[in-house]
N, C-alpha and C positions, 0 to 999 in steps of 0.2 A: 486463621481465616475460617471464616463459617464455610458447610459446607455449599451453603448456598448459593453464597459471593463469588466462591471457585468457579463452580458449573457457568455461572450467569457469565463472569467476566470471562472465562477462557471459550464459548460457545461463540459469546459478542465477538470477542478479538478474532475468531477465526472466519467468523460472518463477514466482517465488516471491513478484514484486511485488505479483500479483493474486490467488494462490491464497491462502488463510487459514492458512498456516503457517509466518510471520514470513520475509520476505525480508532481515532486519537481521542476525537469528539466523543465518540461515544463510551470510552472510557476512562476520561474525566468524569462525563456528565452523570451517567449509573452511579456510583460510589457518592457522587453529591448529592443527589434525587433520593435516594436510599438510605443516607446518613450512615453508609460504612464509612472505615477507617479505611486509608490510602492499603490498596494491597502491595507496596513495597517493591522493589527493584527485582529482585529474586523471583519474582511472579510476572514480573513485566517478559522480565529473560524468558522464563519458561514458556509464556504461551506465542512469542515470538521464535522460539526453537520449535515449537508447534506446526505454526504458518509456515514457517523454511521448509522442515520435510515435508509438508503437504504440497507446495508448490513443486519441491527438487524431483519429488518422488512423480508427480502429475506429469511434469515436461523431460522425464529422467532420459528419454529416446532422445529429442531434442539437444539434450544438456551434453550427450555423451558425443553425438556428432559433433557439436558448436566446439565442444572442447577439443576433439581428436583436429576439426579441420584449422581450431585458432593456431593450435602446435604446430601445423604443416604449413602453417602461411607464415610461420614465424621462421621457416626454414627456407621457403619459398621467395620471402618477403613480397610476395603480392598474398590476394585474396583466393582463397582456396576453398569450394565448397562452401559450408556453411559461416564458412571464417567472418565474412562479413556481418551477419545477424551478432557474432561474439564478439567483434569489435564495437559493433554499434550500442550494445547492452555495457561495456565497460567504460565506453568514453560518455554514453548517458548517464552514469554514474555520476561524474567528477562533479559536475555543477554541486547537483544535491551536498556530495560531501564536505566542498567548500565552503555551502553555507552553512551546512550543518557547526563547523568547525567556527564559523565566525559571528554565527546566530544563537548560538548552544544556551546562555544564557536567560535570552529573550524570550524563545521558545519553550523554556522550560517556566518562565513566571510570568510576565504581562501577558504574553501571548495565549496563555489558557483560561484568562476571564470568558465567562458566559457571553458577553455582548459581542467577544472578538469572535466566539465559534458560531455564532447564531448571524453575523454581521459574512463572514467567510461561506458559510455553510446558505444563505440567498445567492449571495453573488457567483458562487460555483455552480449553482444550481443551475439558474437562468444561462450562464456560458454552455454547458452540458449539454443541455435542449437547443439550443443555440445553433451549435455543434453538431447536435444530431439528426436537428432538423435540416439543415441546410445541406448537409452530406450525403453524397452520392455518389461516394468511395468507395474503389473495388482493388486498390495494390493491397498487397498482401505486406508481412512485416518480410518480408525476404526482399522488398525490391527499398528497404529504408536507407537514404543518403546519409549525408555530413550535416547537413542543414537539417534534414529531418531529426536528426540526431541530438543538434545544439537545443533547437527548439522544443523538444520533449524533455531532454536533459533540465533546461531551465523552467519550464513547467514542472517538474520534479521538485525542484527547490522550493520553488515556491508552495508548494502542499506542505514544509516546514510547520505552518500555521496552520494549527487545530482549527479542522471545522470543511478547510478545503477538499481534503481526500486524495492523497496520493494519487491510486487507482485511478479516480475520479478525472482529473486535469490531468495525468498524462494521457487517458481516455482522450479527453477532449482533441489535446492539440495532435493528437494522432487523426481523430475524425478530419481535421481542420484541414491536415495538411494531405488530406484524400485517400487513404486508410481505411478499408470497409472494419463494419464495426468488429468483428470476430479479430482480424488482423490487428487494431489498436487495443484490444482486451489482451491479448496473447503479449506482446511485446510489453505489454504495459506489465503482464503476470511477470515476463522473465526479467524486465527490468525492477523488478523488487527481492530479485536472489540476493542481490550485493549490495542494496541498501537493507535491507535485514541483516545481514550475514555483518556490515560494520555500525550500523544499530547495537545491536546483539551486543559486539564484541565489544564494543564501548561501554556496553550497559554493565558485561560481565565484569570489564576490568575496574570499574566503580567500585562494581558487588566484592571483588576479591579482595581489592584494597580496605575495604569495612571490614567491621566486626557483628553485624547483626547476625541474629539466628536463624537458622534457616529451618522452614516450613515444608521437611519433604512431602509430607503429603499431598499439599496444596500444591507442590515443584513437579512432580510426576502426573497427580489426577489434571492440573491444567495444562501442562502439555499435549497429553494425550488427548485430551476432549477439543482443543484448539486447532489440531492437526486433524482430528475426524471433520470437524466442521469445513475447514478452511479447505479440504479435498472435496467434499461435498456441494462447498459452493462455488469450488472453483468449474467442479463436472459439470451442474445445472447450469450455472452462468454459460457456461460456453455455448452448451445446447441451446439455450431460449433465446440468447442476444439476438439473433437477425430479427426473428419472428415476435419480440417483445420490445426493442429497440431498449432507448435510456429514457423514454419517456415514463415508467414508474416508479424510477429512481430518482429523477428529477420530481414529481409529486411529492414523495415523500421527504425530501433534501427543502421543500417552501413549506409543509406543514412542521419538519420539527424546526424551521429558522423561527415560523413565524412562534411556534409555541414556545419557543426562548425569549423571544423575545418579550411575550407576553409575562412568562412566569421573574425574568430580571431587569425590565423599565420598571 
């Protein structure tokens, strides 16, 4: 890989993991727009090991209580402390996983045509604003149900298809379900430890099973630039969201739909 392709895609991927306008989309679309070569699985891994420590390392206080209090409620068997936020982020999981497990195909070939990410990427848009507009949500992710749980978990899934934005839609249905917006940002951040971490792991066990060469260069400099970024915008997003809301994301989510659609009708 050039060095160029490195910077740009592991910068992108660590921008775009967290903000609400689709990290998948936009690295399809670079690589096509630019006429590089696929940068390969091994690269996909690494700036995805990137985005993990930057998230793990950001919420690491967080992460450390969620865990010690999940353990004490498993001992407990009720909810203990933080226990609940830990169950809520593991059982939002499953959805994702199961489609991932039953969609794996799909999403990886039909699903990444330009008209789907451009067609995905309006429709998310306009729900986002939708969402944000209408919301006037002040629970924090500490007071999140079973229901709140299913419903975001299945918005999870459904970001499968390039273009939606993970971030983005479980964003929303957090807004929806009365979630002021810092609170649907945050659970939305830590419900993406363990859909990366089996992302990842999938990705890796593909990779091991191969024989391709591996690019350390390109495996090291884009992890590390992915995990600088993806800390960086993980700190400013948090800061700006009350007072910037999702209305310049959603802007930018109808200018590059409609510019897709213009460059493949």
């Amino acid at each position: 890989m050039e060095l160029i392709q490195i910077i740009a895609l592991a910068i992108l991927q660590g921008l775009t993991e967290f903000l609400p306008i689709s990290s998948s989309a936009h690295l399809i679309l670079l690589p096509q727009l630019e006429g590089w070569a696929d940068q390969g699985l091994a690269f996909d891994v690494a700036v995805h090991v990137g985005t993990l420590a930057a998230v793990v390392w950001y919420f690491r206080r967080e992460l450390v209580l969620m865990t010690r209090d999940w353990g004490r409620s498993l001992a407990a068997r009720q909810m203990v402390g933080e226990s609940r936020l830990a169950w809520a982020v593991l059982f939002g999981t499953i959805p994702v996983g199961l489609a991932g497990l039953l969609f794996k195909d799909a999403v990886e070939t039909v699903l990444r045509a330009p008209l789907v990410i451009a067609g995905a990427t309006l429709v998310f848009a306009l729900l986002l604003w939708w969402a944000d507009a209408r919301g006037r949500g002040a629970r924090s992710e500490h007071t999140i149900g079973w229901k709140d749980v299913l419903i975001i978990g299945v918005a999870q899934a459904v970001a499968l298809i390039p273009g939606t934005s993970r971030s983005g839609i479980t964003m929303t249905a957090g807004l929806m379900l009365g979630l002021s917006r810092s609170a649907a940002a945050r659970f939305s951040f830590l419900l993406s430890i363990p859909v990366i971490v089996l992302a990842g792991g999938l990705n890796a066990l593909e990779l091991v099973q191969g024989e391709a060469a591996v690019d350390w260069r390109a495996l090291i400099l884009g992890s590390l630039l992915s995990a600088v970024a993806a800390y960086l915008c993980i700190h400013f997003f948090l800061k700006l969201l009350e007072r910037i809301g999702m209305l310049p994301f959603v802007i930018y989510r109808l200018l590059l739909g409609i510019g897709l659609l213009y460059l493949y009708l």
